[in-house]
C-alpha positions as CSV (number, residue, x, y, z in Angstrom):
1,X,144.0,0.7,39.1
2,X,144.4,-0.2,35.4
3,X,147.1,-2.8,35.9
4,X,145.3,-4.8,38.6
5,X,142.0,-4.9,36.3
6,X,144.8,-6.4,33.6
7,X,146.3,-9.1,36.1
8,X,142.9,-10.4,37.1
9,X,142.0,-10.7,33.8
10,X,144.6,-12.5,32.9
11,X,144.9,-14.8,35.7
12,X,140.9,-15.6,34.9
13,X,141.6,-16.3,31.2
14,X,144.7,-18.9,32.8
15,X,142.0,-20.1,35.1
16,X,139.7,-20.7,32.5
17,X,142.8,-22.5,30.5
18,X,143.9,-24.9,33.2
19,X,140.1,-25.5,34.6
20,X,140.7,-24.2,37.3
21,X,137.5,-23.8,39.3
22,X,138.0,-21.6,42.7
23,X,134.9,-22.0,44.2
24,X,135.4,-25.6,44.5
25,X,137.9,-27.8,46.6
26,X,140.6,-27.8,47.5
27,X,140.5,-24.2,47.0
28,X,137.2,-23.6,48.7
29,X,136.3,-25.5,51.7
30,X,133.0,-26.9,51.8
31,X,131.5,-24.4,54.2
32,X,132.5,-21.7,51.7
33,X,136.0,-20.5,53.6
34,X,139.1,-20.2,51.8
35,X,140.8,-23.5,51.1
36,X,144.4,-23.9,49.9
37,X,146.3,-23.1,46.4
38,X,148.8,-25.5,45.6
39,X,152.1,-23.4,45.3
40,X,152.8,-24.7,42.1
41,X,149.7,-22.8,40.5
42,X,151.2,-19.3,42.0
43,X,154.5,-20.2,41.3
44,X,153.3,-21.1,37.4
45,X,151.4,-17.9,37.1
46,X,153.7,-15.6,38.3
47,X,156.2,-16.8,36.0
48,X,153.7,-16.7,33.3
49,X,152.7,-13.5,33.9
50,X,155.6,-11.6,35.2
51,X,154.5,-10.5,38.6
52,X,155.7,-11.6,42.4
53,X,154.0,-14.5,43.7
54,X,152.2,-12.3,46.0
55,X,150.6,-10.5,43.9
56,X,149.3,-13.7,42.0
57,X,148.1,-15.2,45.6
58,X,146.2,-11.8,46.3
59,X,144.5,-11.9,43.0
60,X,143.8,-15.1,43.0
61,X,141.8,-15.2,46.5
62,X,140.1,-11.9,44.6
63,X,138.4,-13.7,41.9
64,X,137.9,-16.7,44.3
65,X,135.8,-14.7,46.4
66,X,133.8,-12.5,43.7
67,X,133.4,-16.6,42.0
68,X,131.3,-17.2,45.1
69,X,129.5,-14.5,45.5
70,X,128.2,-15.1,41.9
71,X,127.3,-18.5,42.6
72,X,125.8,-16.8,45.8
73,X,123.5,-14.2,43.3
74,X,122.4,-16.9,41.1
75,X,121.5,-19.8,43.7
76,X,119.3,-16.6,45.2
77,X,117.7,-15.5,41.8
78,X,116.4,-19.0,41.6
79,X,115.4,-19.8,44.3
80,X,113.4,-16.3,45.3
81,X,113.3,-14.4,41.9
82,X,115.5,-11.6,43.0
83,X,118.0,-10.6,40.6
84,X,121.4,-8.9,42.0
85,X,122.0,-5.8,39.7
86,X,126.2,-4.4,39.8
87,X,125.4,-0.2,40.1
88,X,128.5,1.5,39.4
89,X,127.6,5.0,40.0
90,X,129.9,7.5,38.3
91,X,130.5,11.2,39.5
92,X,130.9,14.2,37.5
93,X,134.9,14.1,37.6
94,X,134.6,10.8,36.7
95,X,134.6,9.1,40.3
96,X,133.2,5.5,40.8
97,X,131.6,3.9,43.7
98,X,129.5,0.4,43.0
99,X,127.0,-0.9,45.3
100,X,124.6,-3.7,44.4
101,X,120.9,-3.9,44.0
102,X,118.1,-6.5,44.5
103,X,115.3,-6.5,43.1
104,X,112.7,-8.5,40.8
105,X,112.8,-7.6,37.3
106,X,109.2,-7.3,37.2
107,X,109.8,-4.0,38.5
108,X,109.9,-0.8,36.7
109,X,112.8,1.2,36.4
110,X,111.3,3.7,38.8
111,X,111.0,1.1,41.7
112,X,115.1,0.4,40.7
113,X,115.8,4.3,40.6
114,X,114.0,4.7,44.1
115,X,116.5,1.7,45.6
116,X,119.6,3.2,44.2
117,X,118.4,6.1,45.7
118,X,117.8,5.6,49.0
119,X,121.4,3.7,48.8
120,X,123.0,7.4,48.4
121,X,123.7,10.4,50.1
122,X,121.5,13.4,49.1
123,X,123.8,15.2,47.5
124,X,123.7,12.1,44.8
125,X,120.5,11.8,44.3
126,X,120.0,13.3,40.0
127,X,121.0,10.6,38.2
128,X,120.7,8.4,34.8
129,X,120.3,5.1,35.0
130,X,122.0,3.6,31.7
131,X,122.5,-0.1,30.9
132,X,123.7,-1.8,27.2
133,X,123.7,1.4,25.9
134,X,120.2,2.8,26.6
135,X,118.5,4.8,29.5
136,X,116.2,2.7,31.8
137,X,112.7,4.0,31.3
138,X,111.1,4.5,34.6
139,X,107.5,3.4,32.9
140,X,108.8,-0.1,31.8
141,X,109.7,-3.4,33.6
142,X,113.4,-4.1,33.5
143,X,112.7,-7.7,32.0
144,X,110.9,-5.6,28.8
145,X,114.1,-3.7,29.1
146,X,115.9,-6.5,28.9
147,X,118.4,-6.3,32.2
148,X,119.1,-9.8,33.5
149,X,120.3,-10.9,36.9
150,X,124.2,-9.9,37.2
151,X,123.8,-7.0,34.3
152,X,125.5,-3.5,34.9
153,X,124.6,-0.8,35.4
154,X,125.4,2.9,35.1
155,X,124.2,5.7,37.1
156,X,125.5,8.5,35.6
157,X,125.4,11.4,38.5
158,X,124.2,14.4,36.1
159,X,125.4,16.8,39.5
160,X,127.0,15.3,43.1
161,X,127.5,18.9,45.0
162,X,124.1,20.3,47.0
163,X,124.6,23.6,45.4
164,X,124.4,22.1,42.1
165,X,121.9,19.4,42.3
166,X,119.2,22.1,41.6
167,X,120.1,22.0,38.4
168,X,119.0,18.2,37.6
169,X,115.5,19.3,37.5
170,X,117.1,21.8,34.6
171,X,118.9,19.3,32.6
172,X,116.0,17.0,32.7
173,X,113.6,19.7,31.4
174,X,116.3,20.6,28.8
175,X,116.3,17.1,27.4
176,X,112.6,16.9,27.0
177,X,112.3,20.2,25.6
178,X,114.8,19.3,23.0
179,X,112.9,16.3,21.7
180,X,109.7,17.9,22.3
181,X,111.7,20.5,19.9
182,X,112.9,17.6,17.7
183,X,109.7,15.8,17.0
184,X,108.0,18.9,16.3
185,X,110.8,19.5,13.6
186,X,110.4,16.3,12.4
187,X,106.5,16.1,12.5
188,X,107.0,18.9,9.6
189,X,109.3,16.5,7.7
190,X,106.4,13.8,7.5
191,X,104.0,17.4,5.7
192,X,105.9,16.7,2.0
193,X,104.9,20.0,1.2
194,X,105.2,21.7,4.3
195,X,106.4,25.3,4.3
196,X,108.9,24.3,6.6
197,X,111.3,22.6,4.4
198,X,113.6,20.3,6.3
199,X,116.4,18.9,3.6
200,X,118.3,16.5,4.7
201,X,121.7,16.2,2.6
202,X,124.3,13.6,1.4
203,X,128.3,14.0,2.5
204,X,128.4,16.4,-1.1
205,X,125.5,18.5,0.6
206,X,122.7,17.0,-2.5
207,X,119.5,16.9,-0.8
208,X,118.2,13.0,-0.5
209,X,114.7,12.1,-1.6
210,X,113.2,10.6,1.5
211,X,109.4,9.1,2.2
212,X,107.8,11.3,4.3
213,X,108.0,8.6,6.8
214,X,111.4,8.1,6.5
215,X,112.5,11.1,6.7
216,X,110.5,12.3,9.9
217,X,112.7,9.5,11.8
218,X,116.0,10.7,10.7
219,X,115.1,14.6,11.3
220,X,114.3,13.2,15.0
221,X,117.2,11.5,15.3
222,X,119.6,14.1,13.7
223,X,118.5,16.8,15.4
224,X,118.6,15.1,18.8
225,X,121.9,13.9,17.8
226,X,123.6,17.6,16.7
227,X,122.3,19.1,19.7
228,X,123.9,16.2,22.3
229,X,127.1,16.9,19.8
230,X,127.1,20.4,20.6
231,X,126.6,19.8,24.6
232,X,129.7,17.4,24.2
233,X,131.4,20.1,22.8
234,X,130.7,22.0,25.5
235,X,132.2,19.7,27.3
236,X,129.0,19.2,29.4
237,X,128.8,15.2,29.1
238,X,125.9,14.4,31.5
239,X,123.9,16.5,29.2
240,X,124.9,15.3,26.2
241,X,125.2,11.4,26.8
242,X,121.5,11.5,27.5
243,X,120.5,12.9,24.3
244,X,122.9,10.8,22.4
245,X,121.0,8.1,23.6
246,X,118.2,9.2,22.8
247,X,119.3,9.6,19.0
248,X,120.4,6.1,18.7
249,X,117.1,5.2,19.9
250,X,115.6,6.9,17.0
251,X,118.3,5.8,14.6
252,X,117.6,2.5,15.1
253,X,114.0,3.0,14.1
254,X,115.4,3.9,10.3
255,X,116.0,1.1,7.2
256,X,119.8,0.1,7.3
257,X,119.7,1.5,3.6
258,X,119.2,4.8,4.4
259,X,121.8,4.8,7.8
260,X,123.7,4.4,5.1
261,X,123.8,7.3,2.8
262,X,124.8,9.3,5.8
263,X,127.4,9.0,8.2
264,X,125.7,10.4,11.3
265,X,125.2,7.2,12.9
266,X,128.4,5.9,12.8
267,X,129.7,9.1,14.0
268,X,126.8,9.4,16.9
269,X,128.5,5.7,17.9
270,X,131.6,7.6,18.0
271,X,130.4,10.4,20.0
272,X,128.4,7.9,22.2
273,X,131.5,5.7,23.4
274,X,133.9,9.1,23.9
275,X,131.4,10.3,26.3
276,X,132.0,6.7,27.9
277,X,135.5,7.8,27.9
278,X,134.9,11.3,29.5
279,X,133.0,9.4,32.4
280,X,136.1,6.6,32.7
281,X,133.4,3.9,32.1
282,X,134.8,2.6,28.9
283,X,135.3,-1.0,30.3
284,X,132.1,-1.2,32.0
285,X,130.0,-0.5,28.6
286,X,129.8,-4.2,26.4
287,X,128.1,-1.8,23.6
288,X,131.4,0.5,23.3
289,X,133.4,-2.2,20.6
290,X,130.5,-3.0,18.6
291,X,129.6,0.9,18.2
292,X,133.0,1.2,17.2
293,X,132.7,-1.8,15.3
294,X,130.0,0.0,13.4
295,X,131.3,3.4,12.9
296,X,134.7,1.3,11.6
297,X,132.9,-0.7,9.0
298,X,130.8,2.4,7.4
299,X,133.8,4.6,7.0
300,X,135.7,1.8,5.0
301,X,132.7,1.2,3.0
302,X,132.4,5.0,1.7
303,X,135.5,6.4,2.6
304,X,137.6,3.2,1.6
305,X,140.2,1.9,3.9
306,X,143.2,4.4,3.0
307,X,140.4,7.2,2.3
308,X,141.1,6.1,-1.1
309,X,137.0,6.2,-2.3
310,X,136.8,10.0,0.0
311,X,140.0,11.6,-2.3
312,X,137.8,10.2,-5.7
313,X,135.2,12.4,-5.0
314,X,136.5,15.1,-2.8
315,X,140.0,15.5,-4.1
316,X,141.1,15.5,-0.4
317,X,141.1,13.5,2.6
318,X,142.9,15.4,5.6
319,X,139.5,16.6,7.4
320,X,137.6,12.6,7.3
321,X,141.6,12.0,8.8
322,X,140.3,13.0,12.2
323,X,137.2,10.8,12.8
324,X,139.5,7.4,12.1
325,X,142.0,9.2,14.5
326,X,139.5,9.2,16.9
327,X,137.9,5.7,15.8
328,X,141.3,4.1,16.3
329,X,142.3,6.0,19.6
330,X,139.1,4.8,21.1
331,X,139.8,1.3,19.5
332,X,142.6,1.1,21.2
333,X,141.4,2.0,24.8
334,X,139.0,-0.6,24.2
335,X,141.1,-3.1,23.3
336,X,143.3,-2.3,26.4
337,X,140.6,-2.2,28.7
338,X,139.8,-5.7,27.5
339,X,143.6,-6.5,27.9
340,X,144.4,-6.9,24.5
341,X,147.7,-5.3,25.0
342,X,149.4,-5.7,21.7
343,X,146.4,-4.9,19.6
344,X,145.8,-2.0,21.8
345,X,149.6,-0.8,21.3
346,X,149.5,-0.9,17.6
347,X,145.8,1.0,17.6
348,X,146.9,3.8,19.4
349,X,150.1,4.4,17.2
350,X,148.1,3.8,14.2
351,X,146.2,7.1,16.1
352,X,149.3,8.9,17.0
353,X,150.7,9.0,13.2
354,X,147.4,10.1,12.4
355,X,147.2,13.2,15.2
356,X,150.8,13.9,14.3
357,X,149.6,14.7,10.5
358,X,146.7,16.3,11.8
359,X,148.2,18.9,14.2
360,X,149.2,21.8,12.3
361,X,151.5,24.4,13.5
362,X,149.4,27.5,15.2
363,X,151.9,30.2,12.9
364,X,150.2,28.6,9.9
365,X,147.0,29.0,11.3
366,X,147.4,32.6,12.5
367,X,148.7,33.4,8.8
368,X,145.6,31.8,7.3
369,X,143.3,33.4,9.5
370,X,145.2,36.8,8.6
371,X,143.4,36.3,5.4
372,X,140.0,36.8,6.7
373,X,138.9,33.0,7.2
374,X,137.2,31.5,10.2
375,X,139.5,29.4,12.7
376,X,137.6,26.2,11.5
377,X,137.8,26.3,7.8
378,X,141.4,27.4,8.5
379,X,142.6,24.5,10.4
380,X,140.6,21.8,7.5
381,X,141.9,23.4,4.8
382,X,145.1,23.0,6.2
383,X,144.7,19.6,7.1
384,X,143.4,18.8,3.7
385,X,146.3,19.8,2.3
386,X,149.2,18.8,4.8
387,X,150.3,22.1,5.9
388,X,150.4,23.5,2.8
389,X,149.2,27.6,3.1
390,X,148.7,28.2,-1.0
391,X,147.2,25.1,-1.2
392,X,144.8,25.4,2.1
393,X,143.4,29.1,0.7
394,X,142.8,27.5,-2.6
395,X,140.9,24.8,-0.9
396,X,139.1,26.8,1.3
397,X,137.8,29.1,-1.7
398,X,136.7,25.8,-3.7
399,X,135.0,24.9,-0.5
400,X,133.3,27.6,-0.1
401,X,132.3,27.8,-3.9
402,X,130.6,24.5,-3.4
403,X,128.9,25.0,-0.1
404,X,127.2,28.3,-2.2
405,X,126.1,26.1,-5.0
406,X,124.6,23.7,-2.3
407,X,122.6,26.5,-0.8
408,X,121.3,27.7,-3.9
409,X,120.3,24.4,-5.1
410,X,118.3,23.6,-1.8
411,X,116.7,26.8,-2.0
412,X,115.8,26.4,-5.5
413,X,114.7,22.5,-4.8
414,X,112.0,24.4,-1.7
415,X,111.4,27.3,-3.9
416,X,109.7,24.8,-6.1
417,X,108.5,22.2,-3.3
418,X,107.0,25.4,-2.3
419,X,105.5,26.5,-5.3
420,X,104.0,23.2,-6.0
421,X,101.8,23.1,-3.2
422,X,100.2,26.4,-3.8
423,X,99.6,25.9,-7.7
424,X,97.3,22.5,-6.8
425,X,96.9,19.3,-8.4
426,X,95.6,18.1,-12.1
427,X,92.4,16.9,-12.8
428,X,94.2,13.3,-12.3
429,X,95.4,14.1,-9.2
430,X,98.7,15.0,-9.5
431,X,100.7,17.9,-8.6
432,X,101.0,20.5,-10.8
433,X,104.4,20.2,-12.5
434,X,106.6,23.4,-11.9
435,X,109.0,22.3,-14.5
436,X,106.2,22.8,-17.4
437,X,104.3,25.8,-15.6
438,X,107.7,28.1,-15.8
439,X,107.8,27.0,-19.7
440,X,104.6,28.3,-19.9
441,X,105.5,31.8,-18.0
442,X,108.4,31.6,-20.8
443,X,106.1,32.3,-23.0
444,X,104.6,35.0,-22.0
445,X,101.3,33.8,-20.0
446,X,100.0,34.9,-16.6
447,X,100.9,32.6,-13.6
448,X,97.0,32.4,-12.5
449,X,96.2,31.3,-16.7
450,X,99.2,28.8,-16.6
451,X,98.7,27.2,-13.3
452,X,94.8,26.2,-14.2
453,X,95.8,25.3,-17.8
454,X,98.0,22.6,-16.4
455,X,95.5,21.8,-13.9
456,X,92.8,21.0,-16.7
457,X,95.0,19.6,-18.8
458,X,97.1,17.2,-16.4
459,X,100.4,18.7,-17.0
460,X,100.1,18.2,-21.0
461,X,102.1,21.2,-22.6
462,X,100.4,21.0,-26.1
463,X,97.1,20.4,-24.7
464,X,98.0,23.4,-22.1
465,X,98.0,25.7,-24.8
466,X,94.8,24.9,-26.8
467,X,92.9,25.1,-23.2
468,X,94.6,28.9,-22.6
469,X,93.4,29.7,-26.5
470,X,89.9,28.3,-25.9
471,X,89.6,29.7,-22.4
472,X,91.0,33.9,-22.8
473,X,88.8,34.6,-19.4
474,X,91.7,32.8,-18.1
475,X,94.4,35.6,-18.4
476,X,92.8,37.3,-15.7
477,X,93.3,34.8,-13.2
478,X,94.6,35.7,-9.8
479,X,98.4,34.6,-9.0
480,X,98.5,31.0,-7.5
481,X,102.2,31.9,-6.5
482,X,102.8,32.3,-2.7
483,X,103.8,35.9,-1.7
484,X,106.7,36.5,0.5
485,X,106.0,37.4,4.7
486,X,106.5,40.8,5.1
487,X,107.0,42.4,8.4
488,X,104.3,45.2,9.5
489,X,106.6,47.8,10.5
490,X,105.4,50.9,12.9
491,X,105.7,53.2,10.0
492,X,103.0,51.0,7.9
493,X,100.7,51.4,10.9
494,X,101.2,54.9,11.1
495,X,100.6,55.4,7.7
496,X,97.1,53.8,7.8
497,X,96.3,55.7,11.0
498,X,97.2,59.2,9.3
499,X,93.8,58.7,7.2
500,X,91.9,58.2,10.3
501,X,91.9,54.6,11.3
502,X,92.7,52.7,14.4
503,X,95.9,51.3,15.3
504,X,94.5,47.6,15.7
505,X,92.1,48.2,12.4
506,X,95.3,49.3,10.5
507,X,97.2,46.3,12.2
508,X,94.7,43.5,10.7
509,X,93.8,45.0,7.6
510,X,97.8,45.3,6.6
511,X,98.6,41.3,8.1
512,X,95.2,40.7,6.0
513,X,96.9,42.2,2.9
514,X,100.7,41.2,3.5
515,X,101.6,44.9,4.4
516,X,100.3,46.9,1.5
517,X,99.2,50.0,2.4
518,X,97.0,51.0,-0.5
519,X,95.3,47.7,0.0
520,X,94.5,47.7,3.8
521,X,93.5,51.7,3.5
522,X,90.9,50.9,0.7
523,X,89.7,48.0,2.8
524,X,89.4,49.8,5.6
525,X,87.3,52.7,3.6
526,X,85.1,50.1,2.1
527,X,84.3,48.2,5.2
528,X,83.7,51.2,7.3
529,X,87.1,51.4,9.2
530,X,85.8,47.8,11.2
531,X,88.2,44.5,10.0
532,X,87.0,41.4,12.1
533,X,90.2,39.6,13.9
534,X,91.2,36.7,11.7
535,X,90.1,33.2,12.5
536,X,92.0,30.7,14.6
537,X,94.6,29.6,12.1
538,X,95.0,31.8,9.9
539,X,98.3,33.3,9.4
540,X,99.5,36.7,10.2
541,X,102.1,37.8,9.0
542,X,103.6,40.0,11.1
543,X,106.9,38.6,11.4
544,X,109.3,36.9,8.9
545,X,111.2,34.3,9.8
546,X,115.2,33.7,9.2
547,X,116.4,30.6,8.4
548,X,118.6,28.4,10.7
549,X,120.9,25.5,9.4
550,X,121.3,22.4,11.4
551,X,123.8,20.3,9.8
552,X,125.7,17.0,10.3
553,X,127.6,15.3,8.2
554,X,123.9,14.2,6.3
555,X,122.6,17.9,6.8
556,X,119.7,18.9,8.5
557,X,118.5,22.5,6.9
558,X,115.6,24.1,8.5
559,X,113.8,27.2,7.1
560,X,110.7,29.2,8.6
561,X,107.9,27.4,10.4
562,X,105.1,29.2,8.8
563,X,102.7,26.6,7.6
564,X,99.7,28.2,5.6
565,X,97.6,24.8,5.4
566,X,98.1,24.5,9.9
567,X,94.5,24.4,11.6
568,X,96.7,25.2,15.1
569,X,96.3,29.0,16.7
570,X,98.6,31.4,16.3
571,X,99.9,30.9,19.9
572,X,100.5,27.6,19.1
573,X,102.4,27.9,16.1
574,X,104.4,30.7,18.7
575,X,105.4,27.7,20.8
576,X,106.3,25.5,18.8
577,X,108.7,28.1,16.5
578,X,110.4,29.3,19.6
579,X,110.6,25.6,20.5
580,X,112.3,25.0,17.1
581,X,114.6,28.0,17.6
582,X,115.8,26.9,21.2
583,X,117.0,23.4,19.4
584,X,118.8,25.2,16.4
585,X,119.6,27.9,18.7
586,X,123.6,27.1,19.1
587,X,123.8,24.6,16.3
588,X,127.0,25.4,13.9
589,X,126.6,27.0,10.2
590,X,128.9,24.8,8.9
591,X,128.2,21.3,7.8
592,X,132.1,20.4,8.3
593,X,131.8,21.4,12.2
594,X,131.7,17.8,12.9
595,X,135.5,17.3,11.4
596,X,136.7,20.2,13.3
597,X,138.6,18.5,16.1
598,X,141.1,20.8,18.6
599,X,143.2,17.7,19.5
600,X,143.8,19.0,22.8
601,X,142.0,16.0,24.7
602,X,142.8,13.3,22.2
603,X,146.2,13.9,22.5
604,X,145.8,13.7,26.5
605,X,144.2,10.3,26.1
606,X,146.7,9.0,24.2
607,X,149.6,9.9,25.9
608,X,148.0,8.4,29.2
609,X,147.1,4.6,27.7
610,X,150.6,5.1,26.0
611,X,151.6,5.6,29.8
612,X,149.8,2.6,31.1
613,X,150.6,0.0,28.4
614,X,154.9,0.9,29.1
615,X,154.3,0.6,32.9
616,X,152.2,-2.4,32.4
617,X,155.1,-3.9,29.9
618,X,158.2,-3.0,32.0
């Protein structure tokens, strides 16, 4: 229980005070039995503390005997090289059992999996083996891994039932399909001028200028961190703690600078240490106050401590409200987990004032709603604005306004990304620039004539125009500008086969000529109704693809994965979009998704450490 975890510890920190060592005499004898405790000590701590002297003898002979078997672990590490690893193995309702583990660190996290088990029944055998924050890698040695003797462990049960346990093999092939889905998402991001244009956004939804570099890490990490979000939102936590982790991991391999200009990592700490929560392993997990400790220390540096820098620039700050609720809820189970009782007490009512102004009334919701808005933009605008229904609808509408302009700025910004790659670069290497290409259009040149004008002239505007007066063979230039997919639809086919041809003749001459029919008929005629397939890589376009958003906080905004310039078959590029589209398959439309919090489980959490900190105190 809660309050005997508090009495030890508080007993050990008066141990530590006094000197007190246990293991030693006269409270140890010197064959290792139990030895005697001067009254006085009991009779001091109990009054101390507040508890009978019974309870303060019981604890007491507790920590003497887990002081000896530590001595025990270490004499034995020394001595033989066998480190003693603490397993605490949690269930899926959150059930605990700890068993411990010896073993050489020179071994490989397989060789530690394979002990743990053949420790447990069968119907416990699919598990995660986490430790610090990060899942034990089965290829690796736990000294590269850096687990010591003593360090703890948690084997996180993804399935404890026989029935069930099939499904490990499942969850496991989810995870690396996802990251197998994420790197090829973010492979894309390193092509600058990729079709596939992968924008990643600031909190305003303004696309950031990334290195290609740069910006393949984050996609990696983002991606594997939305789709872990959404599995905790399904409330599916032994899915989604895995992939969590597996986003820090990537996060971490990103400059501090640009962490920074988003806010997904300190909300992936957030989401990292509440799945800690879900499992009731907060106090086993050293890493869950400094993730808090950073998600704390970026939102006061761009939202400002009262959310005073977040109403500058968004005029509002009731929907960022809910990720310091949650920061300071979880700050305070932490805190009481590490018996910080008064700290912990004012945490969690700095939380509940918070919830309290978050939870609005469901009639106002329901009216909102009425008007033909979603539940979640509902309940923020609402929260934005305190309640407040004519103020909520006017905020929504403004919201809504500025997630529109957002869109059509990123598609302008890969409009032009787009266009860039396919009008080339300037005798000086450079790309052509779009900006002075569309003044030239203005005036009433061909796209073909303006694109190599700029391309002889190295963007130069005035010397543009002498090159397109000296060079008129240029007007009749084919258009550098990409043309849209276009879907080859039966009636196209059928078309092209009412002059004679063959249904697969009319299929490649029409994905050869981007479904015009005129076109593929008069190539057909002039090449004797026989059009060889196309070569390995080259595009068909037979489909068009829609457009998916992932988005976070920094968004994540993913368009087709046609890639003109790809040397990879056309089965390939098949895998690896249908990959793509399992990842950003259930992944939310809005950017805000994040801030929508129901409340329902925060509110249990806090009413039971409320619970426990009054029973503790009386």
């Amino acid at each position: 229980m809660a309050s005997d975890e508090f009495y030890k510890k508080q007993i050990g920190a008066k141990l530590n005070r006094d000197k007190v060592k246990l293991w030693e005499p006269p409270y140890t004898n010197k064959d290792g039995g139990a030895g005697s405790i001067p009254q006085e000590l009991i009779t001091k701590y109990a009054a101390e503390i507040g508890i009978s002297e019974s309870q303060v003898a019981a604890v007491l002979d507790t920590l003497r005997t887990h002081a000896l078997q530590k001595l025990a672990e270490r004499e034995k590490y020394k001595s033989s090289g066998l480190a003693t690893l603490k397993i605490k193995i949690s269930g899926s309702q959150g059930t605990k059992q700890v068993m411990s583990v010896e073993i050489s660190l020179t071994c490989k996290g397989e060789e530690l999996r394979k002990k743990v088990c053949d420790s447990l029944d069968d119907s416990a055998r699919h598990f995660k083996m986490i430790c610090s924050g990060r899942v034990i890698a089965e290829d690796k040695t736990l000294q590269e891994q850096n687990i010591r003797n003593g360090s703890q462990i948690l084997a996180l049960c993804l399935k404890v039932s026989e029935t069930e346990a099939q499904a490990e093999d499942k969850i496991s092939a989810e995870i690396q399909d996802f990251r197998h889905a994420a790197e090829l998402l973010s492979n894309r991001a390193e092509q600058e001028y990729d079709e596939m244009d992968i924008q990643i956004a600031d909190q305003s939804g303004k696309p950031i200028q990334l290195p290609p570099g740069e910006k393949r890490a984050l996609t990696l990490a983002m991606a594997l961190h939305e789709k872990g979000r959404q599995a905790l939102k399904k409330k599916n936590v032994t899915l989604a703690l895995p992939l969590l982790l597996e986003a820090d991991k990537e996060f971490k391999q990103c400059r501090a600078d640009i962490l920074n200009s988003v806010d997904n990592y300190a909300i992936l700490c957030l989401d990292i240490v509440w799945c800690y929560l879900c499992l009731k392993h907060v106090e086993d997990l050293p890493d869950a106050e400094e993730r808090l400790r950073n998600s704390e220390n970026f939102f006061q540096k761009s939202y400002g401590s009262d959310l005073q820098r977040l109403m500058a620039v968004k005029g509002s700050s009731g929907e960022e409200l809910a990720l310091f609720m949650k920061l300071h809820l979880l700050q305070g189970i932490v805190a009481f987990h590490q018996h910080r009782m008064e700290e912990a007490s004012n945490l969690l009512s700095k939380a509940e004032q918070e919830l309290q102004r978050l939870d609005i009334d469901d009639d106002k919701i329901t009216t909102v709603m009425a008007m033909g808005f979603s539940e979640g933009e509902t309940r923020l605008g609402l929260r934005a604005c305190d309640g407040n229904i004519q103020n909520a609808v006017a905020h929504i509408m403004k919201r809504r306004e500025e997630k529109k302009e957002n869109a059509r700025k990123r598609r302008e910004e890969r409009h032009k990304k787009n266009l860039e790659k396919h009008l080339g670069k300037t005798a000086g290497g450079k790309h052509v620039n779009v900006d002075v290409y569309q003044m030239l259009l203005g005036m009433g040149y061909p796209k073909g004539a303006s694109a190599e004008a700029l391309r002889q002239a190295n963007n130069d505007l005035n010397l543009a125009l002498e090159v397109l007066q000296n060079h008129p063979e240029f007007l009749s230039l084919p258009d550098p500008e990409p043309k849209p997919n276009v879907k080859i639809t039966d009636a196209m086919i059928a078309q092209v086969t009412s002059m004679g041809f063959e249904p697969e003749m009319a299929q490649r001459a029409l994905a050869k000529h981007k479904g015009d029919v005129p076109k593929a008929i008069e190539e057909l005629v002039s090449s004797g109704g026989d059009i060889p397939p196309p070569a390995p890589g080259d595009q068909s376009p037979s489909t068009s693809s829609g457009s998916s958003d992932s988005t976070t906080s920094g968004t994540l905004d993913s368009t087709t994965l046609e890639d003109s310039s790809s040397e990879k078959t056309p089965e390939q590029l098949k895998e690896e979009k249908e990959a793509i589209d399992r990842l950003v398959s259930d992944l939310p439309e809005d950017e805000e998704d994040y801030l929508d919090i129901s409340l329902d489980e925060e509110k249990q959490f806090l009413q039971e450490y409320k619970s426990l900190i009054l029973s503790l105190r009386s």
